[in-house]
TORDREN-7736 format. One line per field, with one value per residue: chain; x, y, z of N, C-alpha, C, O in turn; residue number from 1; residue in three letters. Coordinates in pm, 1 decimal, decimal comma, padded with zeros to 6 digits. Layout:
TORDREN-7736
cadena = (A ...)
neast = (X ...)
nnorth = (Y ...)
nup = (Z ...)
caeast = (X ...)
canorth = (Y ...)
caup = (Z ...)
ceast = (X ...)
cnorth = (Y ...)
cup = (Z ...)
oeast = (X ...)
onorth = (Y ...)
oup = (Z ...)
num = (NUM ...)
residuo = (ALA ...)
This chain:
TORDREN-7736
cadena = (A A A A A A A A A A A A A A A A A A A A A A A A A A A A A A A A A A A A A A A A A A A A A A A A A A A A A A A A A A A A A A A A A A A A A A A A A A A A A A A A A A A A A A A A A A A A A A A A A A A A A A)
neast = (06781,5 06618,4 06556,7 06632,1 06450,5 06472,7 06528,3 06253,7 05997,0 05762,5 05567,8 05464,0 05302,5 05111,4 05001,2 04916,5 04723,8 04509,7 04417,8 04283,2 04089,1 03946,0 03672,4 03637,7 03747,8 03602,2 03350,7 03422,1 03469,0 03227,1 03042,8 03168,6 03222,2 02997,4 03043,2 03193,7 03535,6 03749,8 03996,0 04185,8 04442,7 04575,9 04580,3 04757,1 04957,8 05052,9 05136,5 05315,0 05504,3 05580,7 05668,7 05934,2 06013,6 06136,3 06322,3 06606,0 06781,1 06902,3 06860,8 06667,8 06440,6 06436,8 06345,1 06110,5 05922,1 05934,6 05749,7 05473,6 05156,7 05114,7 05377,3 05426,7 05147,4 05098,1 05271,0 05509,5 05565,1 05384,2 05274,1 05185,7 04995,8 04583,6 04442,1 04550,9 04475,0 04265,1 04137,3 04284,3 04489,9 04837,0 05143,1 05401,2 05626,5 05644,5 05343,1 05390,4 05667,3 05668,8 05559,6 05635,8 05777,4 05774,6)
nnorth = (-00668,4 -00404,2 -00494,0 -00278,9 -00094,0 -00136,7 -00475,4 -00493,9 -00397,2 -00241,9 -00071,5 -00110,5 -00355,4 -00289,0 -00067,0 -00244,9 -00364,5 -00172,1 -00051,6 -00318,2 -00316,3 -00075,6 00130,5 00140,1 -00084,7 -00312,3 -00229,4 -00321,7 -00584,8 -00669,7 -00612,5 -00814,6 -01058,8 -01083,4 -01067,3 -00968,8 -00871,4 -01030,9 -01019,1 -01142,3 -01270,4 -01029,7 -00955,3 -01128,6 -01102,5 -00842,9 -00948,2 -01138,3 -00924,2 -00744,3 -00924,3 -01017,5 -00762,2 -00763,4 -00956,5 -01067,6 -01170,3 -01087,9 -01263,7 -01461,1 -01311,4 -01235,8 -01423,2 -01490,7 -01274,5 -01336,0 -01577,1 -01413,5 -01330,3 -01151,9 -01125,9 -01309,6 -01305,1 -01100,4 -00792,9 -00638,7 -00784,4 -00808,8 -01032,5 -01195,4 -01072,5 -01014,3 -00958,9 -00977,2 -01082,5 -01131,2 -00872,5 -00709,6 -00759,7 -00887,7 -00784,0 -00789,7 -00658,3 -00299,9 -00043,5 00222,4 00138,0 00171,5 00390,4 00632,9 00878,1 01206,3)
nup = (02091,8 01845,9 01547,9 01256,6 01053,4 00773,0 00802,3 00907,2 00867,5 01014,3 00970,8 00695,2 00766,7 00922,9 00790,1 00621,0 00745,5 00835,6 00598,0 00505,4 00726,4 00664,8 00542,3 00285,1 00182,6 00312,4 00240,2 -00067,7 00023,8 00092,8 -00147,8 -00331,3 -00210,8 -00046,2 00233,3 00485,0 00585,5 00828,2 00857,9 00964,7 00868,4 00801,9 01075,2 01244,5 01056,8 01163,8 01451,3 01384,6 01261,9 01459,1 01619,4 01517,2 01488,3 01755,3 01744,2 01859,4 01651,3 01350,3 01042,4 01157,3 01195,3 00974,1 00810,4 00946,8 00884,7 00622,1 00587,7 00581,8 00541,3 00405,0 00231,1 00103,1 -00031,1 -00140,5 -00126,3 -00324,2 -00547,2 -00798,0 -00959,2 -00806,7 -00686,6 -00618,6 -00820,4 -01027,8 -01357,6 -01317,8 -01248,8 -01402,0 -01690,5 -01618,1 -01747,2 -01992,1 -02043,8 -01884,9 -02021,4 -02005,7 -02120,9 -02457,3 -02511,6 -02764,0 -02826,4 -03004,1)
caeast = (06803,9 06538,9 06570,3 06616,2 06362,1 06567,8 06519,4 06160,0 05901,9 05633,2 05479,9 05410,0 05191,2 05013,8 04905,0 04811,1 04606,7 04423,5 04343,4 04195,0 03969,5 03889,1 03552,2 03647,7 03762,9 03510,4 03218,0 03390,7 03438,7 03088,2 03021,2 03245,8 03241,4 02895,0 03082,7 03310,2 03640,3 03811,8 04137,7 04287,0 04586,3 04666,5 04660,0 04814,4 05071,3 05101,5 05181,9 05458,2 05573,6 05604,0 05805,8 06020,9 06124,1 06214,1 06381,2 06762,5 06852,9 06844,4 06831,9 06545,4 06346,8 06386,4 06280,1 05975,2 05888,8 05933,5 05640,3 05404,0 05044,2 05164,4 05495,8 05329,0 05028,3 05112,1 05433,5 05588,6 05567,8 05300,5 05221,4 05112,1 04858,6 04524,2 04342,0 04621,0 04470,4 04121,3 04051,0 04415,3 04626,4 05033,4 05183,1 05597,3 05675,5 05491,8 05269,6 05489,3 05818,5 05622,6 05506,2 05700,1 05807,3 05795,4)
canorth = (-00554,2 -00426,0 -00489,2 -00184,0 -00104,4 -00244,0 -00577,5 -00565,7 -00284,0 -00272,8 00046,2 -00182,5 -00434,4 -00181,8 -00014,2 -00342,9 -00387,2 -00057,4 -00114,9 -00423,9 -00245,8 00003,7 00083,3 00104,5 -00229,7 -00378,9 -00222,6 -00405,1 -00736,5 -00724,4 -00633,2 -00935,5 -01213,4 -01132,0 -01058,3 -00855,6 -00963,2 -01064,2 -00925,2 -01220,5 -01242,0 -00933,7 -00939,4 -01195,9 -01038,8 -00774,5 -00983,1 -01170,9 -00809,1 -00727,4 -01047,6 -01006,3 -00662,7 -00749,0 -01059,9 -00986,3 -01248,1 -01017,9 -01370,8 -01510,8 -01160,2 -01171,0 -01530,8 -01405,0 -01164,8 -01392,7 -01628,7 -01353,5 -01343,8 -01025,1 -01156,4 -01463,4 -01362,4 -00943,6 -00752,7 -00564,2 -00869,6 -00798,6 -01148,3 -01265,7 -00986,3 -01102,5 -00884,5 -00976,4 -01180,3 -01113,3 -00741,1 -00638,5 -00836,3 -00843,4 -00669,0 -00844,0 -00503,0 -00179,9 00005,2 00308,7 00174,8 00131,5 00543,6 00704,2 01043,2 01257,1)
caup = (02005,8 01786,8 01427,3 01198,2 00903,7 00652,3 00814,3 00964,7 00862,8 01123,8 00862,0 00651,2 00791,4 00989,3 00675,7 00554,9 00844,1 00866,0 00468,3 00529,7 00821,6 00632,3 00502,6 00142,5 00189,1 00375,0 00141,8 -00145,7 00028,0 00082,3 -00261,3 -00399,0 -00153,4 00041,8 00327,3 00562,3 00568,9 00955,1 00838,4 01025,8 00784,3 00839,1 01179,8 01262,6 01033,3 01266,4 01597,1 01363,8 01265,8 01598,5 01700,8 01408,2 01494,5 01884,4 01763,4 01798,5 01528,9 01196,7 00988,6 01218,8 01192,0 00776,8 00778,7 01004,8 00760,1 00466,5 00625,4 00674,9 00430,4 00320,9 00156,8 00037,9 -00123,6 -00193,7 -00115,3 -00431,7 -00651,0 -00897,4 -01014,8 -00655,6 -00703,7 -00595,2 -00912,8 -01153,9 -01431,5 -01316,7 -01310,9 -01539,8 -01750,6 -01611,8 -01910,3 -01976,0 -02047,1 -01883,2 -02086,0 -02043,1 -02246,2 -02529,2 -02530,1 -02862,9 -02806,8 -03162,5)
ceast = (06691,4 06629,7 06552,5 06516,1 06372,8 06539,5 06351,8 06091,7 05750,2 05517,9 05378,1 05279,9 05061,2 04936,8 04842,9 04687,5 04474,6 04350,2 04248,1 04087,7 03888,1 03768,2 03566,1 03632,1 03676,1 03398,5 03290,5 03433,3 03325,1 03012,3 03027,6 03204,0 03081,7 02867,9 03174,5 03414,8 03685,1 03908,8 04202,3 04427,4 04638,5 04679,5 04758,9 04982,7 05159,7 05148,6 05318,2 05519,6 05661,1 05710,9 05890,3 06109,5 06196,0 06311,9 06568,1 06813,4 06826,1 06779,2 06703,3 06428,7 06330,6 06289,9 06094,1 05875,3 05842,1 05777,9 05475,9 05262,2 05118,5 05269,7 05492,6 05294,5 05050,4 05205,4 05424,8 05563,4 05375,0 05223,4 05147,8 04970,3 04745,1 04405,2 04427,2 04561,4 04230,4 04051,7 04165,8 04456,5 04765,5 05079,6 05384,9 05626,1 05550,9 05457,6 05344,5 05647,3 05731,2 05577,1 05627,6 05681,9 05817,1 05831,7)
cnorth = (-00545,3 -00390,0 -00326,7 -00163,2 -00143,7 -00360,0 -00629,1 -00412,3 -00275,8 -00175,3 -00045,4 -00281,5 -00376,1 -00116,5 -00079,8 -00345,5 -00295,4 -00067,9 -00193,8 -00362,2 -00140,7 00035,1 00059,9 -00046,4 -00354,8 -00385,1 -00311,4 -00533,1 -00813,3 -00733,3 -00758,9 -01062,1 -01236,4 -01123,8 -00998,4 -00948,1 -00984,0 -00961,9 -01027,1 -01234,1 -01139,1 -00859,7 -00997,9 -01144,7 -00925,6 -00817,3 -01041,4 -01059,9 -00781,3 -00798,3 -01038,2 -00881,4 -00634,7 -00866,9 -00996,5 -01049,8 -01141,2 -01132,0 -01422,5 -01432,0 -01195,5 -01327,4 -01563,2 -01375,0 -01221,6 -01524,3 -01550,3 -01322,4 -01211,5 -01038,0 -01223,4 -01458,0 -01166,3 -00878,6 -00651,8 -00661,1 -00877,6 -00911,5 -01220,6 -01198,4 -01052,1 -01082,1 -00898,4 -01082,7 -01217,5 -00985,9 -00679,8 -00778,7 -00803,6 -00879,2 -00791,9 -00731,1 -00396,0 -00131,7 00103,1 00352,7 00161,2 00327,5 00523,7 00825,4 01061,5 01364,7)
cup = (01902,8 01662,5 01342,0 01092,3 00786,1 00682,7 00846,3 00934,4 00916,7 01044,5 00808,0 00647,2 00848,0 00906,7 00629,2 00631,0 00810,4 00735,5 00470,9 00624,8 00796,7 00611,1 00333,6 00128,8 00171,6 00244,5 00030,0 -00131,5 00046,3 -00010,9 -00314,6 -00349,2 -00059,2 00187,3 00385,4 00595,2 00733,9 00941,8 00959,0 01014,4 00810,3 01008,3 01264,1 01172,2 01135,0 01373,3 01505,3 01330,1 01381,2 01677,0 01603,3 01451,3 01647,6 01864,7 01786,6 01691,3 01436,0 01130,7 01027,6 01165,9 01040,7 00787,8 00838,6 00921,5 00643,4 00484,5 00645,1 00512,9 00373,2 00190,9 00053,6 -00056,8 -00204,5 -00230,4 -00300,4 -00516,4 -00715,6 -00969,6 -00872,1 -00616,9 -00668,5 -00672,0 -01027,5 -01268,9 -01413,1 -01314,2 -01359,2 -01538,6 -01705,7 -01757,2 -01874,4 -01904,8 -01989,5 -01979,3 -02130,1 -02115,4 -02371,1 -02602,4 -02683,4 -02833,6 -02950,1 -03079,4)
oeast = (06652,1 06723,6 06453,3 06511,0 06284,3 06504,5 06311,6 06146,3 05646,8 05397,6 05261,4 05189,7 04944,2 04817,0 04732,3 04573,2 04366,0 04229,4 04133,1 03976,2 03790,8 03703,5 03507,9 03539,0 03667,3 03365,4 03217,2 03444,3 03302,0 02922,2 02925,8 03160,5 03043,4 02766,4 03263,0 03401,4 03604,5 03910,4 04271,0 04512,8 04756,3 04746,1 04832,1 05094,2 05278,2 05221,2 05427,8 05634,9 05783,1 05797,5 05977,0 06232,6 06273,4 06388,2 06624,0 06897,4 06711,5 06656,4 06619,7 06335,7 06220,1 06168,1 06000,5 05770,9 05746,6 05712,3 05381,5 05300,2 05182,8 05255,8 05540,5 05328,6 05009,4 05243,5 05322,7 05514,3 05279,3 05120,5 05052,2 04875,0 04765,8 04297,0 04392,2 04621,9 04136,0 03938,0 04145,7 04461,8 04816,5 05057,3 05444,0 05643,3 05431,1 05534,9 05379,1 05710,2 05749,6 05571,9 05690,2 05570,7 05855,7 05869,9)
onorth = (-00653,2 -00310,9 -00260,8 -00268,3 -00180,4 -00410,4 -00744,0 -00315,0 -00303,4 -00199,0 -00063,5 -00288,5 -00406,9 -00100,3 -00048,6 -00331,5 -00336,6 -00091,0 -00158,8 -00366,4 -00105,5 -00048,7 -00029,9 -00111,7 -00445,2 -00481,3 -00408,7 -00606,2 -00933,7 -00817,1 -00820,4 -01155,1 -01344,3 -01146,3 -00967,0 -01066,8 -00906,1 -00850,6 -00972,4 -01219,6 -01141,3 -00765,2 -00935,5 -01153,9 -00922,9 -00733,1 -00999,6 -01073,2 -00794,0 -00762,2 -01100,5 -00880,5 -00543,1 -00887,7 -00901,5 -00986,9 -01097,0 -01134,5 -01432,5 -01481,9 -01185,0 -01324,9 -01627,3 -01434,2 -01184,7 -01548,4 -01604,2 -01297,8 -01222,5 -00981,9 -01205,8 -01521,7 -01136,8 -00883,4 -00618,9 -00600,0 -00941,9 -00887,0 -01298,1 -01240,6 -01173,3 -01135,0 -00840,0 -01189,7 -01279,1 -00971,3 -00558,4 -00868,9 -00699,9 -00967,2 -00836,8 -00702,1 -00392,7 -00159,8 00110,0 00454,1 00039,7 00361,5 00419,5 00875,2 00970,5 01470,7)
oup = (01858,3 01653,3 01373,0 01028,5 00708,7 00576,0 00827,9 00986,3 00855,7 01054,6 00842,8 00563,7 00825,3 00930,3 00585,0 00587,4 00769,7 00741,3 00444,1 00572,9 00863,4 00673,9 00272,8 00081,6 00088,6 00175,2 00012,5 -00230,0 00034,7 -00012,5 -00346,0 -00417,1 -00013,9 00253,2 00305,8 00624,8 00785,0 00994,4 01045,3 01101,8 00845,9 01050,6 01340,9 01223,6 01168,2 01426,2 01542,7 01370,9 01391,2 01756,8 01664,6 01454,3 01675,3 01959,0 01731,9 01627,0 01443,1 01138,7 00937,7 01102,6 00987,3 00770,3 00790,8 00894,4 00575,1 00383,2 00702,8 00398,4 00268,9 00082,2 -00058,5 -00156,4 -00316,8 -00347,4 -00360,7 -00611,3 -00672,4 -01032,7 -00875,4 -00551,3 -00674,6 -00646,9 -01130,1 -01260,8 -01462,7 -01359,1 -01360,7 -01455,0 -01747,9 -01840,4 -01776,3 -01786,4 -02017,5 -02070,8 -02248,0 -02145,6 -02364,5 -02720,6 -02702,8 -02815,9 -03023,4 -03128,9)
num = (1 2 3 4 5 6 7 8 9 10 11 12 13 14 15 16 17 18 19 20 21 22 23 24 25 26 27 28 29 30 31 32 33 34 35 36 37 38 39 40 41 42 43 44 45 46 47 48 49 50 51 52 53 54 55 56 57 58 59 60 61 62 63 64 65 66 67 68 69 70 71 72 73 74 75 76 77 78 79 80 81 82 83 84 85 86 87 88 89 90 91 92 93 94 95 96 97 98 99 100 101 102)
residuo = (UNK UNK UNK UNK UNK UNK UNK UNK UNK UNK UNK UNK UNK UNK UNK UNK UNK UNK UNK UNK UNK UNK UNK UNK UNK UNK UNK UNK UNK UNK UNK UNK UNK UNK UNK UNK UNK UNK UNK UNK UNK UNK UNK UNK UNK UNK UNK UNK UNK UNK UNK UNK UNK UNK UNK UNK UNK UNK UNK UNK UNK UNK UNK UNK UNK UNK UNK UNK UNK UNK UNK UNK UNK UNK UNK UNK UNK UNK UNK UNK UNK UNK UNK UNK UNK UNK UNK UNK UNK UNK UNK UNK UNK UNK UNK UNK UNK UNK UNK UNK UNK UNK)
């Protein structure tokens, strides 16, 4: 049974991917590092995507998922960032409670 999107978002990684392949990308990993990136991580994300969302276990599939560079080192969590603390400061609070309306 394939996993639903709630459990396994194949979008996701795929966008990561294509990002990473990009040229934006590329031009500034060659900027930065000297060099063009593989984009191994994220493909390799993609084949565990992939097995994640034919797995029938749900549980198996999240735990999949939860192994995957994406989850790891990016994902939604803001402190795993890989520009947090070197090109912005993570703020406690956003910037935007702080506005005053008059």
């Amino acid at each position: 049974m394939v996993q639903p999107n709630d459990v396994v978002n194949v979008l996701t990684f795929f966008d990561e991917w294509t990002r990473c392949i990009g040229s934006g990308f590329q031009s500034d990993s060659l900027y930065r590092f000297g060099k063009f990136d593989a984009c191994a991580a994220q493909w390799t994300d993609m084949r565990t995507a992939m097995k994640a969302k034919t797995t029938s276990d749900p549980v198996e599939a999240a735990q999949l998922v939860a192994e995957t560079y994406y989850s790891k080192n990016l994902g939604s969590d803001l402190t795993q960032s890989p520009t947090a603390g070197v090109i912005w400061d993570l703020k406690e609070t956003p910037g935007w409670d702080e506005v005053v309306e008059e």
